[in-house]
Structures are given as structure tokens and as C-alpha cells.
N, C-alpha and C positions, 0 to 999 in steps of 0.2 A: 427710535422705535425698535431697536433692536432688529436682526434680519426675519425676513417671511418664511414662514415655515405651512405656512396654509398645504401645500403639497403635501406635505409630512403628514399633517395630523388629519386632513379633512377629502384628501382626495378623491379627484370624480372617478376614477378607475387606479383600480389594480391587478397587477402580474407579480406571479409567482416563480421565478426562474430555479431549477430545479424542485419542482414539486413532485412529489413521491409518492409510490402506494405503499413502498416499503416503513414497515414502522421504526428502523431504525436512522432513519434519515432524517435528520431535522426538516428537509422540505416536505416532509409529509404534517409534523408538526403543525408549521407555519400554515402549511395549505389544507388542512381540518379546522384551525381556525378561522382563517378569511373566509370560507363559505359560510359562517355562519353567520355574516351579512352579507351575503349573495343578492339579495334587495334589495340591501340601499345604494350600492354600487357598482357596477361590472368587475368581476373577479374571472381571471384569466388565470389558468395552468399551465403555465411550459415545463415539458419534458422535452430533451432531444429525440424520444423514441415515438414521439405523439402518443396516439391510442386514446386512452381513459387514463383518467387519473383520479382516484376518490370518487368513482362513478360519471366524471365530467369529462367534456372533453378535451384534451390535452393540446396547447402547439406544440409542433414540433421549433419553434421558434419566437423571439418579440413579433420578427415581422411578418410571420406569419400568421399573424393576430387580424392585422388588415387595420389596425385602427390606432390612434393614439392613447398613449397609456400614462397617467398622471403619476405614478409610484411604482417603484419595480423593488421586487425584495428579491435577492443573490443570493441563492445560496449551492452553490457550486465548486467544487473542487478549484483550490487555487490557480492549477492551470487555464481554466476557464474562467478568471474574474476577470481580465480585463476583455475580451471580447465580451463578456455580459454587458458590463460596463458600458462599451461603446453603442453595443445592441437597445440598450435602453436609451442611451442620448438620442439613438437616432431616432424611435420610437415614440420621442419628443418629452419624456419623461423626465417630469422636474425636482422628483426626489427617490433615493435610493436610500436601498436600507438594506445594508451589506453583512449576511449573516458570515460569510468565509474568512478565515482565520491565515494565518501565518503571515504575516506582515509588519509592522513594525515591532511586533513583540517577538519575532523570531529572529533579529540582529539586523546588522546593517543592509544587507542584499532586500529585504522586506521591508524596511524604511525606505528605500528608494525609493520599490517599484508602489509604494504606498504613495509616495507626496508625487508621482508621476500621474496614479490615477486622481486622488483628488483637484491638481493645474488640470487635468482634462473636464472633471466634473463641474471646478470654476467657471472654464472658459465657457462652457455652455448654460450657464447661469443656471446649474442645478445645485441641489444640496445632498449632502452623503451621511448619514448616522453607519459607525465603525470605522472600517470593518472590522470583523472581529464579534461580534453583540450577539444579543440574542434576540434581539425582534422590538418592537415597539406596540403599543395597543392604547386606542382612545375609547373609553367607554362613551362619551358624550359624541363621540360620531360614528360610532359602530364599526369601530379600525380594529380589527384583531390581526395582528400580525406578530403571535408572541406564542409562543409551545403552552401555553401559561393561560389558563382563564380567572380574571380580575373583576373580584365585587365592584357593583360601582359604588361610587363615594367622593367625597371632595379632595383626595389625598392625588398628586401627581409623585409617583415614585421615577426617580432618575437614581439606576444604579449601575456598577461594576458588576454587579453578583446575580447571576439568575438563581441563588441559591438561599443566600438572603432577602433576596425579593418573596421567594417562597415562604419564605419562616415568616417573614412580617408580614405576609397573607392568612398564613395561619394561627398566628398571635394576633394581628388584629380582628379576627371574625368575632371571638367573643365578645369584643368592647364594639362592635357595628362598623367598626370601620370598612370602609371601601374607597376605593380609585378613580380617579377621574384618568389619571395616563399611567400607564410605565412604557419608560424608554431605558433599554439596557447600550449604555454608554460606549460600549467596545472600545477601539483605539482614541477615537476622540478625532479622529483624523481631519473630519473637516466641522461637523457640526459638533460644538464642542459642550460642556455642559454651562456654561457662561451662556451661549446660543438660549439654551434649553430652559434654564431659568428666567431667562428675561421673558422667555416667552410663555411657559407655566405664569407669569405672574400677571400677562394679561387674559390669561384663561378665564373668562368669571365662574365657569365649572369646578375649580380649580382653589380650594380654601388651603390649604395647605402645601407645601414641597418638603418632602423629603427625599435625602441625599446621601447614598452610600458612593463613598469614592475614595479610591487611593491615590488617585493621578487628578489635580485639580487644575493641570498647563497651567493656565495665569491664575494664579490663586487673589492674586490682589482684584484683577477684572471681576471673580468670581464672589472676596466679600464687596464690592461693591455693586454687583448687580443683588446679592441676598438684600443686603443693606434698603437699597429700592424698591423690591419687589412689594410692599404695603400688605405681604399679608406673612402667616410664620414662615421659615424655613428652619426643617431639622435637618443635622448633620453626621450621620456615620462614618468616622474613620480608621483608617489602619494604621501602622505605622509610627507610635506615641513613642518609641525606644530611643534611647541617648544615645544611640550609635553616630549619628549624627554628631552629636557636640564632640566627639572624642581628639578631631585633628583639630582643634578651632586653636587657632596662636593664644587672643585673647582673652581676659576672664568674661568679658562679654559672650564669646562664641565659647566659651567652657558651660556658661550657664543658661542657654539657650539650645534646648530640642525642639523638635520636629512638634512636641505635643505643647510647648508653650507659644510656636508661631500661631498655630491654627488653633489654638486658645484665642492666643489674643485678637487674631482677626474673626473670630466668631464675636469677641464681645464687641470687639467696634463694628462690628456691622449687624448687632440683634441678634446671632444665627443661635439657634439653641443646640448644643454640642452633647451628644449621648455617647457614651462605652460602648453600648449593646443594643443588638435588636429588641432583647427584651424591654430598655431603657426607649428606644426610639418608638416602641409601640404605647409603652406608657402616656409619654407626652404626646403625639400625635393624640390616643385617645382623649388626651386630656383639653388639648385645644382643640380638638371635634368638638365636644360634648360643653366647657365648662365657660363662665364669664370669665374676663380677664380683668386685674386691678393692680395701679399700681402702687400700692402698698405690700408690705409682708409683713404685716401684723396677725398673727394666728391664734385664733383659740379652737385649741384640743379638746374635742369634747366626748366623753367615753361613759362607758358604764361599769366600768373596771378598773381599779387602780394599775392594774400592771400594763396593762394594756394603754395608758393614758401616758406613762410616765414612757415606753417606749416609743410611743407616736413622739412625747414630745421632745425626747432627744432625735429622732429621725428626720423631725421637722428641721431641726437647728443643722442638723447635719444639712440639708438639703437647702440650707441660706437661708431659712425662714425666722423671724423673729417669734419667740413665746413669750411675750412678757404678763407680769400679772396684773389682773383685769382692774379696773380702778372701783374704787367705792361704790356709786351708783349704780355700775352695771352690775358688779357683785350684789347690791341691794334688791335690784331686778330679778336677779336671778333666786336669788332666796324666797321671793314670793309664787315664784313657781314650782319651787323645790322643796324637796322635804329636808327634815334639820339634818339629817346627817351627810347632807351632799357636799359635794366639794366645790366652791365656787371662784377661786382665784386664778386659775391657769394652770393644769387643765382641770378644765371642769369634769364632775364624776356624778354621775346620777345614784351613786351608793347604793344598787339593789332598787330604786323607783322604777325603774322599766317595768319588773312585773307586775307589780301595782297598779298602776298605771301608765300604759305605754303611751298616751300622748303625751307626757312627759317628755319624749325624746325631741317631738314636734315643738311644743312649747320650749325649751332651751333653746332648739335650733333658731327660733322666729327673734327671739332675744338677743341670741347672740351677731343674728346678721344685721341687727336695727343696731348695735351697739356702735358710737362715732368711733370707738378706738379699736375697732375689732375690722380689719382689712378680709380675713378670708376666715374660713372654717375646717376645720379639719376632726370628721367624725367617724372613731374608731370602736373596734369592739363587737359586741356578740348582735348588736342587732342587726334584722335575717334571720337569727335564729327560732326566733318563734312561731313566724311564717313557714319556714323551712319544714319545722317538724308535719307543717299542711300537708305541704307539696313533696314530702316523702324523699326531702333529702336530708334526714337529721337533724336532729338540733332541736329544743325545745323541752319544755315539762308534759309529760303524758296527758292526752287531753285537754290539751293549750288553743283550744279553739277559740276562744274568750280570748285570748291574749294574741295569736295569730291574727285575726282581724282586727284586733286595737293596732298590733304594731302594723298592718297594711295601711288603718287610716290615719297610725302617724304617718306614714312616708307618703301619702296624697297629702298631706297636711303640710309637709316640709316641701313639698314643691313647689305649694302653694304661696307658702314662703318666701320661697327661692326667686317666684315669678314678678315678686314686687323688688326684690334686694337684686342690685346691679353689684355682686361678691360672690364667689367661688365657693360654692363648698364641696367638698372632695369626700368621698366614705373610703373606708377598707372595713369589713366582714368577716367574720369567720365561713358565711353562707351566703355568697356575693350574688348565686345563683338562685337566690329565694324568691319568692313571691313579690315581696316588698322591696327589696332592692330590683330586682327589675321595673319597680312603678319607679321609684329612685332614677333608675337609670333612663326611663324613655321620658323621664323629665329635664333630662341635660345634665344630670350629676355624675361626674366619673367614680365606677365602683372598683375597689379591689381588692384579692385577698389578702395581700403583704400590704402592709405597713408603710416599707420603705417604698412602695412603690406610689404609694397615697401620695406619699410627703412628696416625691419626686414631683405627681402630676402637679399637686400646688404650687410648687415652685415655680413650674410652666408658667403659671397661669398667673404670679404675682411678680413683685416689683423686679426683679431678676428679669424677667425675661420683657417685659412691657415699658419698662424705663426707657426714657430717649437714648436709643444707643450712641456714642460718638459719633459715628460714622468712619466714613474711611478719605481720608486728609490726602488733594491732590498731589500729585507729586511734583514738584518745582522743576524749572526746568532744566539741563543740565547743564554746570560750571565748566568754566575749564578746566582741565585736568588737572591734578595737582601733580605738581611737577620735582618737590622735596617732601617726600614721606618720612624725612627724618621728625627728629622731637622738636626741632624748632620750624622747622617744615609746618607743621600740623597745628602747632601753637601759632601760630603769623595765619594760618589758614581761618583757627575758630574765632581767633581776635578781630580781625577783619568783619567776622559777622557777629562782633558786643558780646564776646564769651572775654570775661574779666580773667585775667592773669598778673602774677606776680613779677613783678620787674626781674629780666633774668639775660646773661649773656653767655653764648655757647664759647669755651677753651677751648685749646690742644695744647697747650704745655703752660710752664710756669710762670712766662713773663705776661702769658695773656690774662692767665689768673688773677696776678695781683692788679693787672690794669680794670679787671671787671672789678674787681674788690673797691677799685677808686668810686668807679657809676653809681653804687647806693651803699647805706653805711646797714653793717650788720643786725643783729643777727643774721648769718649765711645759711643755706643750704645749697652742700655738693650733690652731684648726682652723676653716675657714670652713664655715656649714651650707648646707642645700639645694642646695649641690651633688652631681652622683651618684660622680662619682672626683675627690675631693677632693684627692688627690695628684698625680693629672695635670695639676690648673687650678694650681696652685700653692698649695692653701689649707691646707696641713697646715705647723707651725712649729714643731719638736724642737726639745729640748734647752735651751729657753731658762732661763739658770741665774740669772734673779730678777726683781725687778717692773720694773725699767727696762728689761732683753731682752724681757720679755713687750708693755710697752706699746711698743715697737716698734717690734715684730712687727707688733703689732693695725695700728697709725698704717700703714703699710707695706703691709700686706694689703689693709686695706679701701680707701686709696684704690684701691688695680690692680683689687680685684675689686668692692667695694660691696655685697657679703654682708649679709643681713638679720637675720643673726644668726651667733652667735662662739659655739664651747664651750674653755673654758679645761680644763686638765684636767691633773691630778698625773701629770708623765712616770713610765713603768715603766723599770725593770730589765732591758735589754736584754741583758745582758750572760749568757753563757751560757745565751740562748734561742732555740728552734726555734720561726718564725711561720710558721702554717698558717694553710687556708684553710676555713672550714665553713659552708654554704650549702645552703638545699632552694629549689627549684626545683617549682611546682605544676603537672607534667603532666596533660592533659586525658586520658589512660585510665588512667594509672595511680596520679594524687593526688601527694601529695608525696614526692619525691624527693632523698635529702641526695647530698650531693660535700663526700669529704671531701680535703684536700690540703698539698702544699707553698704556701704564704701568701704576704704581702707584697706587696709593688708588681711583683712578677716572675711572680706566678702563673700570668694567659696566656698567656705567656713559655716558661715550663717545661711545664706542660702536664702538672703530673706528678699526678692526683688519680684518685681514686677515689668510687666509687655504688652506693646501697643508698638500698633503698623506706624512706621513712621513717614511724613514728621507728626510731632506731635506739638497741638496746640498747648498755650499754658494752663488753660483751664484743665485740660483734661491730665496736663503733668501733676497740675497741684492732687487731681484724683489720685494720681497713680500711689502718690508720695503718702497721701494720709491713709491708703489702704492696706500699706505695708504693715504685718506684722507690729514692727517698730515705730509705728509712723506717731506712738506718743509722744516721743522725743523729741519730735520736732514742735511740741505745742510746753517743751519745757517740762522737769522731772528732780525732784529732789532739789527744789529752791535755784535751779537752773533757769536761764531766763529762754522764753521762744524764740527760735528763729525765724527769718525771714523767708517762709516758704514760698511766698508771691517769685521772689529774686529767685530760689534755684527752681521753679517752673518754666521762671523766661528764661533761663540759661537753659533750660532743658528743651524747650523751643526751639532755641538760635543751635544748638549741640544737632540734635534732629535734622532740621532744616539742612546746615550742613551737608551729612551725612547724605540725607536722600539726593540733594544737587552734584554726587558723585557718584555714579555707577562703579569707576573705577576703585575706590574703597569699599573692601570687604565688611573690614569691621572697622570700626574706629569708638575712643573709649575715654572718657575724662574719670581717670581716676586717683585721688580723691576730689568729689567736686565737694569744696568746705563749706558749709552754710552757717554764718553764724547771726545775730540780732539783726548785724545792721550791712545784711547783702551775703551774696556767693560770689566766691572766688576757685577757679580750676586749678589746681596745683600739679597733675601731671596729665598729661595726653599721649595718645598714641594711636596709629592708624598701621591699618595691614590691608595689601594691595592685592586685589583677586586675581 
């Protein structure tokens, strides 16, 4: 059930520890808000100087309050937080909310005295939001404890940013949006945002979470509480830069940033993932407002070609499928249309609007009854006609005639709307019209941009409503591995049914020719301890008997002087695709697989794929056909398919591995060879945290 936070969000009294008349003081802030439910629950003012505070009257202390106090908000100069601290426990006060700063963000001395005060706040079985924050506020119980006044609305805002918070306050007023909470996250110190979610998600006030965060502490805890929460969760973050992958030994950790973990653990756990406030307003507004489906099948439907053809690249850009409409519906649609319309995807009303504006209506009611048509996407000047009414532009002089046709199209299209269980999304030139505001308070998200259209649908279709993965338990930990060398690591994946080619580790020439005896050739040499052994030169194909082999060896080790040689039975190249399979051990989110196109070209191409590991085979086989590349593995140019069932389960039991070892960083099969008939791993390697 996740921990209680009822003190937090629903408290029978409150106290304001330095409240201020001063305006530059956050306690004055905070305590202009709380009064402004002074009725539905006891709100207390402490200043150390008593008197008045905001016209009220002030303690001069908790305990000179005389009473118990359910929530205490700090905000007081750090030499004074932890007597506040203690002053509220004793005051029997079971949640704090700690606006004073310097503490673990101010270095070690402030991490201390941080995790000293929240062991105190534990022992007394209360909860702490910060320190550090900027206050918290529950519309649905009249909590105002935030510098900040908050539409209400179904949206719980948990952010880092009282700044961002704002903007997506004032981006969302035009689309209706409002708030059921915001909690401004500060250090995270005891009440974490993992806390905060699970408990936003049994809110029933509470239709949405949205998420600005840079610090996610246990990022894995965090997609799996998104994952569960049964309603959306949007995601804000910072931090997408490669700075990260720069020291990584491996090509694993070369190809793995910061913005492909929390990629991928938004897709296994549903989370919808935005660049921008702007972006995070969109779709929020979009899943306020619109139905969800899981299809993305789109028809673009416009009254302008130009406008039709940029909707319906926007669309594709934003994962949506445009394909053209099939016979029937195209036949349907010509019976409402006039000869010069365009009816195959996207559809174009060719100048019918002014003719007849319910026209817009009739397409629309066709295109949502159509079986192959998933969502809608309607672009273009309508609004304009209406607009010209209501004296925001737009429209032919004297368009009253046609302002009132296009008004009772869009009652007409809602009407629509109300039987069809599908999305349809506008963008306008005059989003502010007459008519799109009926649009809109019928549940249709309106907007001016284009891309912002396509973005909300995407929201709203198979992308984001599809059974997401989920987030795969973690196993529970192996024993250490104890040789991280190359055959260390190969006896480690073999062990758990990762297929290798018969191979025995050298150190000079008499061992050589005795492995040469164990299988007959073709050989391949390979120098060890090295970490890209095909970069230095120390990898030796093909060698077709024991005189190419000892060679090779005589050859190799004078140029490199390798401390050791792995001989090893060449594979079957021949009609196979080498990928790349590698986890990476991120510090929020554990281990992380990449799976990919392989070889000595990997960083090269650039073409792989991630998921929190491990990872099931079902969902490796996803990984694999999503790739860029991933035709090749279903066969190309008289090439036969391979066996992508076999390198899924090897990508499985490779995973699996990996997460059963905390202490491997990265660990990497590379190249894993897939050919008809199975996969085989021909080199491995692991790197120790």
C-alpha cells in the first residue's frame, strides 16, 4: 500500500514555523496561503517575536500553541531547523514540510546533518517532504502550503522547479487544465517521489501525474511504481547529454546515455516522456480532454492541401501511422463530398467548407465510424469563420451565414464524438473561436501548431495505451564472479545456456598446438586482456590448420606480447546476422540491456535498442524487429531468416546474468552470431564497478 501520507495531504491542523509579515520572506508566502482555509482546519502562525502575523495572532513558539498540531511547515534559517524539527515532534506532529535549504545540496557537512534529521523524523514515526522544497498544496482538501495558487483539476504536479511548476500553470490555463496537488520535491530526503507516486495514484482526485525531476534516487522503484499507478504518468526531464557515456570501457556503456536509460524505462513502465513544458502541457491537455485507443491508425483531415500534407508528416513524425483509406471508406466519403475533394489520406474538403460548412461534420462522423481509421486528426482554417463573429479574425466579410453553419458543425462533430469511443484532436488557425471552444468543452483537444496536434494524438494512441512491458523483477544476487577475465565470463554465461564455440585459453606455444589437438580447424586466434581486441589487431579468422594457426600466434605476440591467447573453433558465418548484447549498470536505475546491430561497426551504425534489464524473450524479440535493421533478420536479397526466437532467449539468459551481479558494471556479447538454425556468442566481456 505504499507508506500514509494522510498527515501530509489531509491534516486536521496546521503550523507555520516562521511566518512573516515581511514580503520577502517565504514564511509570509506560505502563511498567505494557509489562511486561506482558516475553516476547514486550524492554521497556527509561529514567529519567535509573537505579536500579529498577517493580522493573526502569532506564537511565539510550537508549544506555545497549547495544542497538538498534525503538520508543521519550517521555514527558518538553517541554524534553526533542527530545533524546529524537534519542536514539531514534540508537538506530536506527524508530517513536515521543510521549506530551508542548505543541506544536502550544500556538500558533505549538509548531507549529514540531513540524514541525522530525517533517523530523528523516522524514529518518531513522522514523514518529512525536503528540505529544501518549496511547499506543497492539495486542492481536494483545501492544503495550501505553497507561495503558489493552483487551479484545481485532475493533474497532481510533483516537481524539482517552483519555476516550471509555474509555466505549466500558465500553459495549462488555456487548455482547462488544473491540479489536484503539487508537491515541490526538494532534497527528497525522506519522503521520496517513489512515496509520492504511489500515493498520487490512489488519489481518485487525482487523473493524471505529472513529473519534473532531475534526481529520480531509485529510478527502477520509480518506473515501477509509474508502471502501477493505473492511470497516465508524464515525465519531465534534465539531463539527456552523453557526458555520461564518455568514460564507459565498453561499447555497451559507449552507447548508452542518460537519455536512452530513462527512455527506456519510460517505455517499460507506460510513462509518457516530454522535452518540454511546452510538450508536457500538450499531452497532459490531451489526456484531460480526449478518448484513448489503442490503435494509430490516423486520418488527416483538412480543408487545405498545405495544411493536410504538413499535419500528415507531423503525424508520422510523432509515431502515428497515415495510411490511405481503403475503397469503401473512400466511397463513403465521396458521397458526402464534392467531386473535387480529396479522399484517400489526407482527406481535403477542396474549398466545401464554404459551401457548405457541415460538411466538416459529416467527414468527421465518417471518418470515426470508418473500421480502419483508429483516431482523427483535424487540421486547418476551421474557427475561422466563427472567429470573424467573435472579432478575432478570420473569415469572409459578412460570414454570418457561414459562422453559424461552422458553429453547428462543431455541435454536430461532438455529437459524433459522443457515440465514437476514438480521438479526435483539432489544431486551428483560431483555436480561440467560437466554434472550437464548443469543440473544446466537448472533450476535443484544440491547438494552434500542428505539431502540437500530432504530439496530443500520439498521447492518446497505441504508443502510449499499449500494454507496456513492465518492469522485470530483479533476480536475486549470484555469487560474485570471481575471474572477470575472457574465459572467466564465458564459463560464467555458459553456465546459464548462452552457447559458445569450443575454445581453450594459451600462454605460449606448446599450449597452442595441444588446444589445436581438442577440435580440428578452421581456428580462430584472439589476444586476451585486451578491451577491443579487434581494434589492436589481436583477433586472427579463418585460419584453415595448425601451421595458419601457429603463425598467426608467432605473429601476434611478437607485435603485441599478450599474456595470454584463446584458440577457439571458428563459427559459420555464413548466412548470419551479428548483433550486439550488452547491460550497462546505471546508478538509478540498475541494470540496463542494449540490444543491437553487432560487429566491429556497432558505434559506427548506431542502430540498437534498451530496456531495464533483464529482459524477457518476448520482449527481446521486440527489441530486435524494431531496430532500424531489424529486416535482416526476417532474410534480404535471397538470404535466408534467422532464428530470432534463439538470439531473444540468449538475450534473456545474457540479461538475466548481468542483473544477478551487482558487481559487473557492464558486461557485453559481442558479436552474438544469429544464423537459420540458432545463436551463438563468439566474444564476451565484463567490466567490474
Amino acid at each position: 500500500m505504499g507508506r500514509d501520507l494522510t498527515a501530509l495531504f489531509d491534516p486536521r491542523s496546521v503550523a507555520v514555523v516562521g511566518a512573516s509579515d515581511d514580503p520577502a520572506k517565504y514564511g509570509h508566502a506560505v502563511a498567505s496561503q494557509a489562511l486561506r482555509a482558516d475553516g476547514r482546519r486550524p492554521v497556527h502562525l509561529v514567529n519567535r517575536r509573537g505579536g500579529t502575523v498577517l493580522g493573526k495572532p502569532a506564537a511565539p513558539s510550537l508549544a506555545a500553541i497549547g495544542e497538538p498540531v498534525d503538520l508543521v511547515v519550517v521555514s527558518v534559517p538553517g541554524s534553526g531547523f533542527e530545533a524546529a524539527v524537534e519542536s514539531a515532534l514534540a508537538c506530536g506532529a506527524k508530517a513536515i514540510v521543510a521549506i530551508t535549504a542548505g543541506f544536502a545540496e550544500a556538500g558533505p557537512a549538509g548531507l549529514a546533518r540531513q540524514r541525522a534529521v530525517v533517523a530523528r523524523v523516522r524514529e518518531a514515526g513522522a514523514v518529512l517532504v525536503g528540505p529544501n522544497c518549496l511547499g506543497i498544496a492539495d486542492n481536494t482538501t483545501e492544503l495550501y502550503l505553497a507561495s503558489d495558487r493552483f487551479a484545481p483539476g485532475g493533474v497532481a504536479l510533483l516537481s524539482q522547479s517552483g519555476n516550471l511548476a509555474l509555466e505549466l500553470q500558465l500553459r495549462g490555463a488555456p487548455h482547462g487544465l488544473g491540479f489536484s496537488r503539487f508537491v515541490s520535491l526538494g532534497n527528497q530526503a525522506d519522503v521520496t517521489l517513489v512515496d509520492l507516486v504511489e500515493d498520487c495514484a490512489r488519489h481518485e482526485a487525482t487523473t493524471a501525474i505529472a513529473v519534473y525531476a532531475e534526481d529520480f534516487g531509485d529510478g527502477r522503484a520509480f518506473a515501477r511504481a509509474a508502471a502501477g499507478a493505473g492511470k497516465p504518468v508524464v515525465l519531465l526531464t534534465a539531463g539527456r547529454g552523453t557526458a555520461s557515456a564518455r568514460s564507459a570501457q565498453s561499447h555497451t556503456g559507449a552507447l548508452t546515455t542518460s537519455a536512452d536509460v530513462v527512455a527506456a524505462a519510460c517505455r517499460d513502465a507506460g510513462v509518457e516522456l516530454v522535452r518540454t513544458p511546452r510538450e508536457m502541457t500538450v499531452v497532459l491537455a490531451a489526456l484531460s480532454a480526449g478518448t484513448r485507443t489503442a490503435g494509430r491508425r490516423t486520418a488527416v483531415f483538412t480543408d487545405g492541401g498545405g495544411h493536410g500534407a504538413v499535419a500528415a508528416d507531423a503525424a508520422e513524425d510523432a509515431g502515428l501511422d497515415v495510411p490511405e483509406l481503403g475503397g469503401p471508406t473512400q466511397d463513403r466519403l465521396r458521397a458526402v463530398l464534392w467531386e473535387q475533394s480529396s479522399v484517400g489520406n489526407p482527406v481535403d474538403l477542396a474549398g466545401m467548407g464554404e459551401q457548405r460548412p457541415l460538411s466538416y461534420a459529416d467527414t468527421v462522423g465518417e471518418l470515426l465510424a470508418a473500421d480502419e481509421v483508429d483516431a482523427v486528426l483535424m487540421t486547418g482554417y476551421f474557427g475561422g469563420y466563427a472567429a470573424s463573429e467573435g472579432g478575432l479574425g478570420g473569415g469572409p466579410a459578412g460570414g454570418s451565414v457561414l459562422a453559424d453553419g461552422e458553429t453547428r458543425a462543431a455541435k454536430e462533430i461532438a455529437r459524433h464524438l459522443a457515440t465514437a469511443a476514438k480521438p479526435l484532436v483539432v489544431q486551428s488557425m483560431y483555436p480561440r473561436s467560437p466554434s472550437c471552444r464548443v469543440l473544446a468543452e466537448a472533450g476535443v483537444p484544440v491547438f494552434s501548431a500542428t505539431e502540437d496536434a500530432a504530439r496530443a494524438l500520439a498521447a492518446l494512441t497505441g504508443r502510449a495505451t499499449a500494454t507496456a512491458p513492465g518492469i522485470a523483477p530483479l533476480p536475486a544476487p549470484a555469487v560474485e564472479l570471481g575471474d572477470p577475465g575472457y574465459h572467466g565470463v564465458r564459463a560464467l554465461l555458459a553456465a546459464a545456456g548462452v552457447p559458445f564455440p569450443a575454445a581453450r585459453e594459451v600462454i605460449d606455444e606448446a599450449e597452442l598446438m595441444a588446444a589445436a589437438e581438442d577440435f580440428e580447424g578452421p581456428y580462430v586466434l584472439k589476444a586476451l586482456h585486451l578491451l577491443h581486441k579487434s581494434d589492436a589487431g589481436g583477433v586472427a579468422l579463418r585460419l584453415p590448420d595448425r601451421a595458419a594457426l601457429v603463425a598467426a600466434y608467432r605473429e601476434m605476440h611478437a607485435r603485441l606480447g599478450a599474456a595470454a591467447y584463446s584458440v577457439e573453433a571458428m563459427a559459420d558465418l555464413s548466412d548470419g546476422v551479428e548483433l550486439i548484447v550488452g547491460v550497462n549498470r546505471d546508478p538509478r536505475f540498475g541494470p540496463v540491456a542494449m540490444v543491437g546491430l553487432g560487429g566491429v561497426l556497432t558505434e559506427t551504425l548506431r542502430d540498437v535498442a534498451f530496456a531495464l534489464a533483464p529482459v524477457p524473450a518476448a520482449r527481446a524479440e521486440q527489441l530486435l524487429r524494431g531496430l532500424r535493421t531489424g529486416a535482416l533478420l526476417d532474410g534480404v536479397r535471397g538470404r535466408p531468416a534467422v532464428d530470432v526466437a534463439a538470439a531473444a532467449a540468449v538475450i534473456e539468459r545474457i540479461t538475466e546474468v548481468a542483473a544477478a551481479h551487482p558487481e559487473i558494471a557492464e558486461l557485453e556479447v559481442n558479436p552474438l552470431l544469429v544464423r537459420p538454425d540458432g545463436a551463438l556468442a563468439l566474444d564476451a566481456r565484463a567490466v567490474l564497478g
